[in-house]
N, CA, C and O atoms as a GROMACS GRO file, in nm:
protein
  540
    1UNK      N    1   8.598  10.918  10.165
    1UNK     CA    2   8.637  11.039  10.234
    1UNK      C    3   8.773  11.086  10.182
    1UNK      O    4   8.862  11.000  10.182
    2UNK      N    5   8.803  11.212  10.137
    2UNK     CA    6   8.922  11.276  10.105
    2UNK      C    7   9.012  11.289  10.237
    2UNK      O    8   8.954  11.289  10.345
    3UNK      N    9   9.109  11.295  10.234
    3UNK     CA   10   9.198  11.289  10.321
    3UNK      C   11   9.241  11.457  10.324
    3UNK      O   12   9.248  11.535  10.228
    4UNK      N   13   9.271  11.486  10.495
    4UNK     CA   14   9.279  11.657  10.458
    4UNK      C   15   9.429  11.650  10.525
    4UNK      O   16   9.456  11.595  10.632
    5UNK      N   17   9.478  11.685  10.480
    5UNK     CA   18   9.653  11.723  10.526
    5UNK      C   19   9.684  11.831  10.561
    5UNK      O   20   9.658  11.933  10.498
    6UNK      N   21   9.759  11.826  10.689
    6UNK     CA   22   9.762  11.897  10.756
    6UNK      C   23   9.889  12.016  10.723
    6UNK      O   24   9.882  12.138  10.734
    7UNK      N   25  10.037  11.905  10.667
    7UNK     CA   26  10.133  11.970  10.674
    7UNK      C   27  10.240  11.857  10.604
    7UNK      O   28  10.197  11.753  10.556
    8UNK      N   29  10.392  11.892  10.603
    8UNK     CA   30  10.444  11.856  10.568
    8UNK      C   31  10.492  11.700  10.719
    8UNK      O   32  10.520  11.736  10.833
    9UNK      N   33  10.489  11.598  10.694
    9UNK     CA   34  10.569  11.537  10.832
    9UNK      C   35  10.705  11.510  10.765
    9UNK      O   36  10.791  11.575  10.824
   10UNK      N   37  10.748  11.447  10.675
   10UNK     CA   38  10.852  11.419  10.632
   10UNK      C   39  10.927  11.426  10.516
   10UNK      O   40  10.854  11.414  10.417
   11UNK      N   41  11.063  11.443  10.486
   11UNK     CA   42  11.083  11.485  10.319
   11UNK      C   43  11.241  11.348  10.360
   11UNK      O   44  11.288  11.335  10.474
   12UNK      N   45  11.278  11.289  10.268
   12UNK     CA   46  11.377  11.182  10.242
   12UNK      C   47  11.456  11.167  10.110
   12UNK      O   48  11.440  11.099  10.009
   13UNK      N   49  11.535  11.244  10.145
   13UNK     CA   50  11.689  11.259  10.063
   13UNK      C   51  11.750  11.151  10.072
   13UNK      O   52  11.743  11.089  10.178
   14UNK      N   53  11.829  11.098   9.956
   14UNK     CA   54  11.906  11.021   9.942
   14UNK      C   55  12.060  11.091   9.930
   14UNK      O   56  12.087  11.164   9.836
   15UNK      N   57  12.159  11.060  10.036
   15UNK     CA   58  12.293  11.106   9.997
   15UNK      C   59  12.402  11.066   9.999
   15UNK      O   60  12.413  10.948  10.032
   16UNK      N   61  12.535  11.146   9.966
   16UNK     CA   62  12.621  11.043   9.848
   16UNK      C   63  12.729  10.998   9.991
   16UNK      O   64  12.780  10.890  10.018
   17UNK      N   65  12.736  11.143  10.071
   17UNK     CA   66  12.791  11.153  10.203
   17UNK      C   67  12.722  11.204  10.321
   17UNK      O   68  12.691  11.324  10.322
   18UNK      N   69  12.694  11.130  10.417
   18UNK     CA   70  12.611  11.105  10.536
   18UNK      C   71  12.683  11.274  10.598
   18UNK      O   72  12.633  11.385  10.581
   19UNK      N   73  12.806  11.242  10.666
   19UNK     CA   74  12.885  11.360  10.727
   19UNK      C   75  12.826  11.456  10.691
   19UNK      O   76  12.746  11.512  10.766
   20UNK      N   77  12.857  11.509  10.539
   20UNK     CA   78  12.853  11.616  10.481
   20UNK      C   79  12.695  11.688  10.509
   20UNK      O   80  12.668  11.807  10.521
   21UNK      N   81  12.618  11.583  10.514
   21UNK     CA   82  12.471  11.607  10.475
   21UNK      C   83  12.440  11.666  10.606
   21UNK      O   84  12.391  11.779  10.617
   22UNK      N   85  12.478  11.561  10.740
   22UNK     CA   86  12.414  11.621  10.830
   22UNK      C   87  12.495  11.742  10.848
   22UNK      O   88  12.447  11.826  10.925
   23UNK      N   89  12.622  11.773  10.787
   23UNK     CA   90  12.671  11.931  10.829
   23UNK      C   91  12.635  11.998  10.788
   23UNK      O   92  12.638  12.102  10.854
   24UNK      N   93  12.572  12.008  10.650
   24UNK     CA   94  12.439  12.077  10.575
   24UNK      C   95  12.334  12.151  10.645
   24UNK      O   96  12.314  12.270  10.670
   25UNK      N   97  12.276  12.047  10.668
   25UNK     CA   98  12.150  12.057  10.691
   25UNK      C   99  12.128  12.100  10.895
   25UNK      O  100  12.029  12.142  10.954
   26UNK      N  101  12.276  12.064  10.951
   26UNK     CA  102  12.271  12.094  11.050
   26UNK      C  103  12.308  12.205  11.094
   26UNK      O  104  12.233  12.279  11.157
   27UNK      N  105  12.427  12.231  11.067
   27UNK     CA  106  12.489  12.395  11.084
   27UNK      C  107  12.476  12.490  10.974
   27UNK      O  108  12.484  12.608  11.008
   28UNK      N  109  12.456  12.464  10.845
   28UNK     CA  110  12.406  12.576  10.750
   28UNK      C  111  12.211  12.612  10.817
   28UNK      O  112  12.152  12.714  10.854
   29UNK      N  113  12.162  12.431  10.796
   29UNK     CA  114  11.995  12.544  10.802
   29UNK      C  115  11.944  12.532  10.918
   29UNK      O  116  11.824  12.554  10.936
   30UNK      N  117  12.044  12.487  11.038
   30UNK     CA  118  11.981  12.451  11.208
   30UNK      C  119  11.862  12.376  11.212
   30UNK      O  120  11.750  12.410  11.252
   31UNK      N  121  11.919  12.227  11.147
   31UNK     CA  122  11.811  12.126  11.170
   31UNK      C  123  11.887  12.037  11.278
   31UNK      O  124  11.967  11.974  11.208
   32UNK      N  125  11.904  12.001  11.399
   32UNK     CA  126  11.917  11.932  11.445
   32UNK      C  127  11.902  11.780  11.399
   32UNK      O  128  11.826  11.746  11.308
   33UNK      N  129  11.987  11.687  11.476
   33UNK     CA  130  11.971  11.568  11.425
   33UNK      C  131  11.848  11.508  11.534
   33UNK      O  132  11.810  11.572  11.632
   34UNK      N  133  11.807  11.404  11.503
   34UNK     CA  134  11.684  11.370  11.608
   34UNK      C  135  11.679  11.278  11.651
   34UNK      O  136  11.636  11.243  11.761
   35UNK      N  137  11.741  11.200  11.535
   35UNK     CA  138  11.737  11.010  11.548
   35UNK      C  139  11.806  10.950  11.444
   35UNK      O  140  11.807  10.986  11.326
   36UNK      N  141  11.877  10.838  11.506
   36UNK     CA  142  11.936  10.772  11.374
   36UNK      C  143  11.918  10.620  11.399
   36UNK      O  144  11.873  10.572  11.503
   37UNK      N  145  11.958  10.548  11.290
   37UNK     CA  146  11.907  10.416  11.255
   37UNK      C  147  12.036  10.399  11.158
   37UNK      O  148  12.036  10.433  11.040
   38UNK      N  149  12.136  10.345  11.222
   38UNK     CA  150  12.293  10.344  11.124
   38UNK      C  151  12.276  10.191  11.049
   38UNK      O  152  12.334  10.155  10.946
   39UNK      N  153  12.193  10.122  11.117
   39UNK     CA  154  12.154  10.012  11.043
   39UNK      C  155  12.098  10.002  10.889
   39UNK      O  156  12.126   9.928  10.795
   40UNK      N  157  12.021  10.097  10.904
   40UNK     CA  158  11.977  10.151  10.766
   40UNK      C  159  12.036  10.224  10.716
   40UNK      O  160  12.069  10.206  10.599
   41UNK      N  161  12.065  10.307  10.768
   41UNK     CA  162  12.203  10.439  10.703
   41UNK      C  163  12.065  10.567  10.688
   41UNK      O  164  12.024  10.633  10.592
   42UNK      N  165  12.038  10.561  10.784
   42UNK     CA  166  11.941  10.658  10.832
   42UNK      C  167  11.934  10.757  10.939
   42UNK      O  168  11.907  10.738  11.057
   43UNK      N  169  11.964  10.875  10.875
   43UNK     CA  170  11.974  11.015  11.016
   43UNK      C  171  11.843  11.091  10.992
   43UNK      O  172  11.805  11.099  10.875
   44UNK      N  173  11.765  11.151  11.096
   44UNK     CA  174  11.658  11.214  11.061
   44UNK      C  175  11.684  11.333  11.136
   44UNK      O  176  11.747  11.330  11.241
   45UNK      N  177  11.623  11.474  11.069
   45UNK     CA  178  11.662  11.601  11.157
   45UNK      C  179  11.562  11.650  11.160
   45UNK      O  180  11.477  11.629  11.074
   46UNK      N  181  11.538  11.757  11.293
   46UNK     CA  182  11.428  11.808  11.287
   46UNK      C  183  11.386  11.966  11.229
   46UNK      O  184  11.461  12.056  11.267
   47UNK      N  185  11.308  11.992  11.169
   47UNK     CA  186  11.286  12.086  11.062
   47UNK      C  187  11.151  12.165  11.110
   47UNK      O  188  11.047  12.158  11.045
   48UNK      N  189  11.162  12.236  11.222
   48UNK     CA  190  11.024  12.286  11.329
   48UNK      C  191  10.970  12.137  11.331
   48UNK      O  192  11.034  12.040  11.372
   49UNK      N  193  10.794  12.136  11.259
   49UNK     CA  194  10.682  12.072  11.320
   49UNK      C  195  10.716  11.910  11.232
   49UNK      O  196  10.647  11.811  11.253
   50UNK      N  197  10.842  11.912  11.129
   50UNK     CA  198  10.843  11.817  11.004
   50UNK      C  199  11.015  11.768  11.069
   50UNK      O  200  11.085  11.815  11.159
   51UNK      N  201  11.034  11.639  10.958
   51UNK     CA  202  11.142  11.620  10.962
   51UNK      C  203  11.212  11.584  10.845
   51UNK      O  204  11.139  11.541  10.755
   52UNK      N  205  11.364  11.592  10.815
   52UNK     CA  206  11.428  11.590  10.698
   52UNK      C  207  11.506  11.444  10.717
   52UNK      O  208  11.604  11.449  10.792
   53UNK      N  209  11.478  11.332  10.666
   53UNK     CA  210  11.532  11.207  10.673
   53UNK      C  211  11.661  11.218  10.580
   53UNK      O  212  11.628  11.258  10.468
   54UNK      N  213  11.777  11.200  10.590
   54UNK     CA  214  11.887  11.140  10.537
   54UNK      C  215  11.892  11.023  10.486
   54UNK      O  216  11.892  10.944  10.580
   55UNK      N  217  11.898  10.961  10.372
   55UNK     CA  218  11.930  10.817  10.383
   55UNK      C  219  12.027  10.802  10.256
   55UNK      O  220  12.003  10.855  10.147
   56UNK      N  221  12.189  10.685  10.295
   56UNK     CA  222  12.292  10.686  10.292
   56UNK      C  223  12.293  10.636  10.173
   56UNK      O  224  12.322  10.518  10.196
   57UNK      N  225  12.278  10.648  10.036
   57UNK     CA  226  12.279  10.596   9.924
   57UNK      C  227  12.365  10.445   9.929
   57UNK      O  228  12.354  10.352   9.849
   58UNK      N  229  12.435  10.453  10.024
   58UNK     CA  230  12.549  10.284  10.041
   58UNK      C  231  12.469  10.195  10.142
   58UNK      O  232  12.497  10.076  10.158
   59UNK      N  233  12.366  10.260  10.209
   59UNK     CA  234  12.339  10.169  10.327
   59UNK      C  235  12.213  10.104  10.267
   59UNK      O  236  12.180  10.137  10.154
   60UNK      N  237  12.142  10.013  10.336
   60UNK     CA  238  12.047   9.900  10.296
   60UNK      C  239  11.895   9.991  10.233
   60UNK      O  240  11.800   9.931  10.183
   61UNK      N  241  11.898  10.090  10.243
   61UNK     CA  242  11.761  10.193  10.236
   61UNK      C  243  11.794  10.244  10.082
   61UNK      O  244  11.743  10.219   9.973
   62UNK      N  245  11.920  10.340  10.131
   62UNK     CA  246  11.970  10.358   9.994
   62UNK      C  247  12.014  10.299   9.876
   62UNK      O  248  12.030  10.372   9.779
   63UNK      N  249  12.038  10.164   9.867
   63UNK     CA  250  12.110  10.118   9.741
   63UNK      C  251  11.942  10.010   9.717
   63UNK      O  252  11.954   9.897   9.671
   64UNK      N  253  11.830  10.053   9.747
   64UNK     CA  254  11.740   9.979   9.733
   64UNK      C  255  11.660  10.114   9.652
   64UNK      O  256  11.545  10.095   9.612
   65UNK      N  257  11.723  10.246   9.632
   65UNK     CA  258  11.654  10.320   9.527
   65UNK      C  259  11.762  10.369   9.421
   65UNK      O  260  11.758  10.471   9.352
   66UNK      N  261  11.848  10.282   9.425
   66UNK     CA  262  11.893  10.269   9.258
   66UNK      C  263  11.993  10.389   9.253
   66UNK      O  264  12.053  10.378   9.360
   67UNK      N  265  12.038  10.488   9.193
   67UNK     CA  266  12.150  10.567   9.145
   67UNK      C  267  12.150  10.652   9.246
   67UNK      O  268  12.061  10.666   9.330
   68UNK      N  269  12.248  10.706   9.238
   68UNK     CA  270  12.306  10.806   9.359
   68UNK      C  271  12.218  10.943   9.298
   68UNK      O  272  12.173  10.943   9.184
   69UNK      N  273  12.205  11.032   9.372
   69UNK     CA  274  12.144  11.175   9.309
   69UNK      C  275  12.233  11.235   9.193
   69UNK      O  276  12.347  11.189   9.195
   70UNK      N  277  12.215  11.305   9.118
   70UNK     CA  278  12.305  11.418   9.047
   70UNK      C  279  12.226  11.502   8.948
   70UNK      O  280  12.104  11.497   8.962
   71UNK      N  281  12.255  11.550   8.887
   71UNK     CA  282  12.243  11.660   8.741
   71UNK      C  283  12.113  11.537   8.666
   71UNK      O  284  11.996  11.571   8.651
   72UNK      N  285  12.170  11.382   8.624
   72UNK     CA  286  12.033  11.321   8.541
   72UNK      C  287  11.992  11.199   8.671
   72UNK      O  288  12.022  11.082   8.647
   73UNK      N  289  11.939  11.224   8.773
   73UNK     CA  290  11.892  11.115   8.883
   73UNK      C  291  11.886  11.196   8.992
   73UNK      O  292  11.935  11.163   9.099
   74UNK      N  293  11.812  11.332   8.967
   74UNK     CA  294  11.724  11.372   9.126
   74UNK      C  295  11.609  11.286   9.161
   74UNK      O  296  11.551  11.222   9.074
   75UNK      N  297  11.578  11.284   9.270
   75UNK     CA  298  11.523  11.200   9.368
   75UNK      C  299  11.376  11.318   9.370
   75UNK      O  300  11.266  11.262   9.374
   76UNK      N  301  11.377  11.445   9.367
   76UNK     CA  302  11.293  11.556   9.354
   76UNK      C  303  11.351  11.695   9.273
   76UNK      O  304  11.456  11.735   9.222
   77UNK      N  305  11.228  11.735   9.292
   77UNK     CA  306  11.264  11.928   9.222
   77UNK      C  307  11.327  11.972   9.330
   77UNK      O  308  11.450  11.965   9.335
   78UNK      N  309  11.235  12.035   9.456
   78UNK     CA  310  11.277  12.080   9.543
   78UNK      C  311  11.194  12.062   9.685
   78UNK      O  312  11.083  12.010   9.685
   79UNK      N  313  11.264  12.114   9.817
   79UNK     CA  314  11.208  12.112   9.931
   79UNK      C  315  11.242  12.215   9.937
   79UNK      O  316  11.349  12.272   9.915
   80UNK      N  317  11.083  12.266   9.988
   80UNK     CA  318  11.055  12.437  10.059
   80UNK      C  319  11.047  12.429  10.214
   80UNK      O  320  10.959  12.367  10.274
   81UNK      N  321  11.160  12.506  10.279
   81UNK     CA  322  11.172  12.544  10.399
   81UNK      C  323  11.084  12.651  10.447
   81UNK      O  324  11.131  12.745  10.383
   82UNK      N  325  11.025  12.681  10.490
   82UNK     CA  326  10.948  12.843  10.579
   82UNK      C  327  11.037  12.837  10.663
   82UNK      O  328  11.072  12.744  10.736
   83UNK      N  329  11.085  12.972  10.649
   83UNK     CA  330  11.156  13.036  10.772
   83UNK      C  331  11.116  13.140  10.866
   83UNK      O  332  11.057  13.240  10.826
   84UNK      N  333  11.151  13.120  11.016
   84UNK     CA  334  11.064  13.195  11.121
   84UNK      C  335  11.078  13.338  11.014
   84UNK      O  336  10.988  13.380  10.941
   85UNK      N  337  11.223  13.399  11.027
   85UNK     CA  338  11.180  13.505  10.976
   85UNK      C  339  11.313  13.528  10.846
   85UNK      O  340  11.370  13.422  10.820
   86UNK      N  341  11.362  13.652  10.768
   86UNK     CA  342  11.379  13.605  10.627
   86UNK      C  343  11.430  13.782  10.618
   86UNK      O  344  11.369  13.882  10.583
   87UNK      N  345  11.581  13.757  10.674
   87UNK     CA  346  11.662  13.901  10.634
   87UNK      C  347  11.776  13.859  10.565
   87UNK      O  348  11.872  13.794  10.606
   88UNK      N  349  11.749  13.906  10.449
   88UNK     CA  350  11.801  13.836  10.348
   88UNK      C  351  11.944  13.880  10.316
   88UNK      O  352  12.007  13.835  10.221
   89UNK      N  353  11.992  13.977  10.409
   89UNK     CA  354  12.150  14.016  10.403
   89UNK      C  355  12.226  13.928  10.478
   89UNK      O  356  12.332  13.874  10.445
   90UNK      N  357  12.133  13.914  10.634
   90UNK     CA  358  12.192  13.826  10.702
   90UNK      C  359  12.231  13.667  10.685
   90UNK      O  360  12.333  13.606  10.717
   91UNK      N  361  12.125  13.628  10.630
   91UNK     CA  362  12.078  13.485  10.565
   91UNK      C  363  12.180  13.469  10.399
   91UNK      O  364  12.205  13.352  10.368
   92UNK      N  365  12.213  13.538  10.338
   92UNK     CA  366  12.332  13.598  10.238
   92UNK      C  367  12.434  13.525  10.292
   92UNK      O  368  12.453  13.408  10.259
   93UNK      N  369  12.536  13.616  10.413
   93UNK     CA  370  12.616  13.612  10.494
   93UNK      C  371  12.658  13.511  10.569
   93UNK      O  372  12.775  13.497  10.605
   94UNK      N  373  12.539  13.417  10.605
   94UNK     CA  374  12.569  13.316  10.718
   94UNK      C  375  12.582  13.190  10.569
   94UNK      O  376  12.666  13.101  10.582
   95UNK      N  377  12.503  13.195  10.448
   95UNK     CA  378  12.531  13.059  10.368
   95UNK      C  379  12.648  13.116  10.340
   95UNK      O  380  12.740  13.051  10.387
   96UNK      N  381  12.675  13.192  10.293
   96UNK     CA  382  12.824  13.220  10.225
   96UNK      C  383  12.960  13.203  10.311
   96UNK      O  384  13.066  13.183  10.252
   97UNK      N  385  12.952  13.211  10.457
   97UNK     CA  386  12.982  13.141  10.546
   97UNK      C  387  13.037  13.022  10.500
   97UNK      O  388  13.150  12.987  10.467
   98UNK      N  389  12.926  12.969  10.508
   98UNK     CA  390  12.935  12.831  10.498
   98UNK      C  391  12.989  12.783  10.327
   98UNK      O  392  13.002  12.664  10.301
   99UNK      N  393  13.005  12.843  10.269
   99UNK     CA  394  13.027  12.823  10.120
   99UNK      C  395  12.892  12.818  10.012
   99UNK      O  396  12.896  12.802   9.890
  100UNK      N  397  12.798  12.835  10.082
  100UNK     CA  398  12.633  12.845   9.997
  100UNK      C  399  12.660  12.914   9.897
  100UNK      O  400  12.762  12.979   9.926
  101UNK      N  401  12.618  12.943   9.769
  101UNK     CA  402  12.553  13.016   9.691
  101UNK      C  403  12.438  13.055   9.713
  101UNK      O  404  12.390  12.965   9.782
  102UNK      N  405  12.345  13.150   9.696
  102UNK     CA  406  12.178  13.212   9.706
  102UNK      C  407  12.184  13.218   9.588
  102UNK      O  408  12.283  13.250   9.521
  103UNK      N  409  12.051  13.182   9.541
  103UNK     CA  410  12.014  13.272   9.424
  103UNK      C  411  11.956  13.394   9.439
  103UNK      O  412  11.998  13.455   9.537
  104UNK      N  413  11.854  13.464   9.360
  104UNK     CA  414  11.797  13.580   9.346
  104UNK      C  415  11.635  13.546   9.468
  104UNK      O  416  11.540  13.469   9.471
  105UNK      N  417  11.678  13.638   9.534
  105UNK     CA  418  11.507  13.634   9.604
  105UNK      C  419  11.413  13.756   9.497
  105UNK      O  420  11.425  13.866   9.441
  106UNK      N  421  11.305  13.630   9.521
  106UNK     CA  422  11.175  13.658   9.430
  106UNK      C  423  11.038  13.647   9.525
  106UNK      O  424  11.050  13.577   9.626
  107UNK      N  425  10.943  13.694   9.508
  107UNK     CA  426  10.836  13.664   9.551
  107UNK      C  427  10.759  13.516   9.487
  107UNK      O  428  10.724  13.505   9.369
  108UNK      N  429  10.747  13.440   9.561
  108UNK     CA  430  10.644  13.309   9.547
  108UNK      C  431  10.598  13.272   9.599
  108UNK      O  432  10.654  13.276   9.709
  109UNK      N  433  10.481  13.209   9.606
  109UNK     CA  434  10.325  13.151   9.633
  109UNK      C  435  10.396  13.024   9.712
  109UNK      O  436  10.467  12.942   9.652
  110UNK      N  437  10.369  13.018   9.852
  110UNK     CA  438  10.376  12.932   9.898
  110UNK      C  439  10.264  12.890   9.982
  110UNK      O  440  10.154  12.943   9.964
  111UNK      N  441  10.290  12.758  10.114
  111UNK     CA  442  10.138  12.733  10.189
  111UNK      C  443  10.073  12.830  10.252
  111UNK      O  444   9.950  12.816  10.258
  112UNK      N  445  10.124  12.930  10.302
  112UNK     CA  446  10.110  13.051  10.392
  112UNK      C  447  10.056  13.168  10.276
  112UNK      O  448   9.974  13.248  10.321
  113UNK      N  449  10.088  13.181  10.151
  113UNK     CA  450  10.013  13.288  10.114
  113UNK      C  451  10.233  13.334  10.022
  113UNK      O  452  10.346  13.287  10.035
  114UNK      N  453  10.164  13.448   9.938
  114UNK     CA  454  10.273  13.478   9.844
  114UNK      C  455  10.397  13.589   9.944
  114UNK      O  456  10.375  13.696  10.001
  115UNK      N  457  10.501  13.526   9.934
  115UNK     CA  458  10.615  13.625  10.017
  115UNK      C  459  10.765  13.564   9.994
  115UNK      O  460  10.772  13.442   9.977
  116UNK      N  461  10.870  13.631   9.992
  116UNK     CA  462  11.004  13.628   9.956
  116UNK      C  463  11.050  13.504   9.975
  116UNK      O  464  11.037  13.456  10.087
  117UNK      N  465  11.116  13.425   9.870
  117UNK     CA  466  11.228  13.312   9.877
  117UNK      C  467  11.354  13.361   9.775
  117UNK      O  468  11.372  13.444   9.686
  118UNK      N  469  11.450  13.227   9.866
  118UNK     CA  470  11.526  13.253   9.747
  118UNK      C  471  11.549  13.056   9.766
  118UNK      O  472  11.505  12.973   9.845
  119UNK      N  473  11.658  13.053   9.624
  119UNK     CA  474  11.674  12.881   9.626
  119UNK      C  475  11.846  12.865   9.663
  119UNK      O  476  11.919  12.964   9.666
  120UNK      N  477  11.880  12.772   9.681
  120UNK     CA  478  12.003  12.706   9.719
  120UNK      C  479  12.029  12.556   9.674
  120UNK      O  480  11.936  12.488   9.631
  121UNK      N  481  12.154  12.510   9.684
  121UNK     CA  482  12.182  12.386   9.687
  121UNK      C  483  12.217  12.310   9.758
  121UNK      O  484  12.337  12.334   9.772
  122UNK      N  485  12.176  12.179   9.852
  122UNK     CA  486  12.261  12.112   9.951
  122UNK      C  487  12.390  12.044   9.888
  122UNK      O  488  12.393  12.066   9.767
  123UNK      N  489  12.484  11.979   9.926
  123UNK     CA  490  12.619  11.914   9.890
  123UNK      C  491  12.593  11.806   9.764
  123UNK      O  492  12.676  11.775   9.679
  124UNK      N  493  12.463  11.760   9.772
  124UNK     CA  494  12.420  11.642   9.668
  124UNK      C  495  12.355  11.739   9.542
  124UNK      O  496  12.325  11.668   9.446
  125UNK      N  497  12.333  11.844   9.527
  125UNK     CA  498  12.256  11.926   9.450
  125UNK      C  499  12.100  11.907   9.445
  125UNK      O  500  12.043  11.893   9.337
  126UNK      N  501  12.033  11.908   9.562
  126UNK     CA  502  11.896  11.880   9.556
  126UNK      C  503  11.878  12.004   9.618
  126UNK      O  504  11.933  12.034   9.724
  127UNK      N  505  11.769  12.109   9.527
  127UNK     CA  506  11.718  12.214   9.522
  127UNK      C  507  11.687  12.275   9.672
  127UNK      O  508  11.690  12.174   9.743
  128UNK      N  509  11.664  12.371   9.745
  128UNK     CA  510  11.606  12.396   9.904
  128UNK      C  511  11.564  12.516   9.791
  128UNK      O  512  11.615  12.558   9.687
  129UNK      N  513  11.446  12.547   9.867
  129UNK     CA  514  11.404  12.690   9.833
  129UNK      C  515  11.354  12.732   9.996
  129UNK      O  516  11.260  12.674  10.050
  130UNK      N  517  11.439  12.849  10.068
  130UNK     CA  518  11.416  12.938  10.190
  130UNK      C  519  11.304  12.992  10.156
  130UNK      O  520  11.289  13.055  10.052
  131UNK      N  521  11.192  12.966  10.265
  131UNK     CA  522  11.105  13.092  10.237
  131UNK      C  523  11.072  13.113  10.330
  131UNK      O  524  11.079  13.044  10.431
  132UNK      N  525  11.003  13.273  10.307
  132UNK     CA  526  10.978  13.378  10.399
  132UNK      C  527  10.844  13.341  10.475
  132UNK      O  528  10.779  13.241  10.442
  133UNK      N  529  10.800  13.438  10.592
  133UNK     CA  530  10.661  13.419  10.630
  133UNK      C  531  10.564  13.521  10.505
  133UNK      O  532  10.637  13.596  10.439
  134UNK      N  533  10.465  13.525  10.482
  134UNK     CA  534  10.405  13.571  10.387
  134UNK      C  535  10.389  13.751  10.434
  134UNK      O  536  10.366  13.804  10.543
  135UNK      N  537  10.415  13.812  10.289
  135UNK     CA  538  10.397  13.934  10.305
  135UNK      C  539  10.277  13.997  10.350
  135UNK      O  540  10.271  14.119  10.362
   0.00000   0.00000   0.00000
Protein backbone atom coordinates (compact mmCIF):
# COMPACT_ATOMS: atom_id res chain seq x y z
CA UNK A 1 0.00 0.00 0.00
CA UNK A 2 1.35 3.57 -0.92
CA UNK A 3 1.27 5.80 1.79
CA UNK A 4 -0.95 9.07 1.12
CA UNK A 5 0.29 12.24 2.92
CA UNK A 6 -1.55 14.43 4.09
CA UNK A 7 0.71 17.51 4.79
CA UNK A 8 3.66 18.83 6.06
CA UNK A 9 3.95 17.71 10.24
CA UNK A 10 7.44 18.72 10.74
CA UNK A 11 10.58 20.55 9.21
CA UNK A 12 14.11 20.44 11.65
CA UNK A 13 16.70 23.04 11.37
CA UNK A 14 19.82 22.81 12.80
CA UNK A 15 21.15 26.20 14.47
CA UNK A 16 24.26 27.96 15.25
CA UNK A 17 22.18 30.24 17.92
CA UNK A 18 19.08 28.92 19.72
CA UNK A 19 18.04 32.81 20.91
CA UNK A 20 18.42 34.16 17.63
CA UNK A 21 16.43 31.38 15.92
CA UNK A 22 13.57 31.39 18.09
CA UNK A 23 13.53 35.37 17.55
CA UNK A 24 13.38 34.53 13.92
CA UNK A 25 11.10 32.44 13.53
CA UNK A 26 9.06 33.87 16.41
CA UNK A 27 8.61 37.55 16.00
CA UNK A 28 9.68 37.94 12.28
CA UNK A 29 7.24 34.84 10.96
CA UNK A 30 4.74 34.45 14.28
CA UNK A 31 5.58 30.94 15.01
CA UNK A 32 5.12 30.57 18.49
CA UNK A 33 7.23 28.39 20.58
CA UNK A 34 5.31 25.13 21.66
CA UNK A 35 7.67 22.93 23.44
CA UNK A 36 11.07 22.53 24.41
CA UNK A 37 13.39 19.73 25.38
CA UNK A 38 16.74 21.85 26.59
CA UNK A 39 18.09 18.47 27.20
CA UNK A 40 18.44 17.95 23.68
CA UNK A 41 18.77 21.51 22.69
CA UNK A 42 15.44 21.30 21.22
CA UNK A 43 12.68 24.19 20.73
CA UNK A 44 9.72 23.37 18.53
CA UNK A 45 7.29 26.19 17.11
CA UNK A 46 4.16 26.09 15.84
CA UNK A 47 3.68 26.83 12.10
CA UNK A 48 -0.54 26.60 11.71
CA UNK A 49 -1.34 22.68 11.26
CA UNK A 50 2.93 21.76 11.15
CA UNK A 51 5.76 22.47 13.29
CA UNK A 52 9.30 24.06 12.87
CA UNK A 53 11.81 22.10 15.26
CA UNK A 54 14.99 24.03 16.26
CA UNK A 55 17.80 21.94 17.14
CA UNK A 56 21.00 23.51 18.85
CA UNK A 57 23.94 22.47 16.68
CA UNK A 58 26.01 22.30 20.42
CA UNK A 59 23.40 20.26 22.13
CA UNK A 60 23.28 16.28 22.06
CA UNK A 61 20.80 16.25 18.74
CA UNK A 62 22.86 18.68 17.07
CA UNK A 63 26.51 17.77 17.23
CA UNK A 64 25.21 14.16 16.26
CA UNK A 65 24.62 15.76 12.56
CA UNK A 66 28.04 16.86 12.02
CA UNK A 67 28.85 20.67 10.76
CA UNK A 68 27.08 23.64 11.66
CA UNK A 69 24.86 25.03 8.56
CA UNK A 70 26.45 27.64 6.12
CA UNK A 71 27.14 28.62 2.36
CA UNK A 72 28.98 24.59 1.84
CA UNK A 73 26.76 22.45 4.75
CA UNK A 74 22.96 23.26 4.31
CA UNK A 75 20.96 20.85 6.04
CA UNK A 76 18.18 21.70 2.96
CA UNK A 77 17.23 23.98 -0.13
CA UNK A 78 14.34 25.41 1.36
CA UNK A 79 11.10 25.48 3.62
CA UNK A 80 7.86 26.78 2.06
CA UNK A 81 5.61 28.66 4.40
CA UNK A 82 1.76 29.31 3.03
CA UNK A 83 0.64 32.30 4.28
CA UNK A 84 -3.05 33.06 5.46
CA UNK A 85 -2.84 35.94 3.27
CA UNK A 86 0.23 37.74 1.15
CA UNK A 87 0.35 41.82 0.87
CA UNK A 88 3.41 42.11 -0.17
CA UNK A 89 4.08 45.89 0.81
CA UNK A 90 3.09 45.12 4.15
CA UNK A 91 5.01 41.80 4.53
CA UNK A 92 8.16 44.12 2.76
CA UNK A 93 7.83 46.44 5.76
CA UNK A 94 7.37 44.24 8.75
CA UNK A 95 10.81 41.87 7.51
CA UNK A 96 12.65 44.96 6.94
CA UNK A 97 11.62 45.80 10.36
CA UNK A 98 13.13 43.25 11.49
CA UNK A 99 16.32 43.52 9.29
CA UNK A 100 14.95 40.77 6.52
CA UNK A 101 15.88 41.13 3.07
CA UNK A 102 12.85 39.86 0.41
CA UNK A 103 13.66 38.87 -2.65
CA UNK A 104 11.61 39.42 -5.87
CA UNK A 105 7.98 37.97 -5.65
CA UNK A 106 7.30 35.63 -8.51
CA UNK A 107 4.58 33.37 -9.21
CA UNK A 108 5.22 29.52 -8.17
CA UNK A 109 3.61 26.23 -8.14
CA UNK A 110 3.04 25.29 -4.84
CA UNK A 111 0.63 22.46 -2.78
CA UNK A 112 -2.43 24.66 -3.21
CA UNK A 113 -2.09 25.39 -6.90
CA UNK A 114 0.34 28.33 -8.67
CA UNK A 115 0.30 31.93 -6.71
CA UNK A 116 2.82 34.65 -5.40
CA UNK A 117 6.04 33.97 -3.22
CA UNK A 118 8.84 35.55 -2.48
CA UNK A 119 12.20 33.90 -0.63
CA UNK A 120 14.14 35.09 2.47
CA UNK A 121 16.81 34.09 4.80
CA UNK A 122 16.65 32.97 8.51
CA UNK A 123 19.93 34.07 10.78
CA UNK A 124 21.67 30.57 9.80
CA UNK A 125 21.00 31.20 5.97
CA UNK A 126 18.52 28.41 5.34
CA UNK A 127 16.25 29.45 2.48
CA UNK A 128 12.12 30.26 3.67
CA UNK A 129 10.17 30.83 0.66
CA UNK A 130 6.58 32.96 1.88
CA UNK A 131 3.86 31.88 -0.03
CA UNK A 132 0.72 33.12 -1.03
CA UNK A 133 -2.82 31.35 -1.05
CA UNK A 134 -3.19 30.38 -4.75
CA UNK A 135 -4.34 32.80 -7.35
Amino acid sequence: MTPRVQGIDHVVLRVSDMARAIRFYGEVLGCPVERRNDDLGLVQLRAGAALIDLVDIAGSLGTAGGAAPGREGRNMDHLALRLETFDEAALRAHLAAHGVSAGDVAARYGAEGEGPSMYIHDPDGNMIELKAPPV
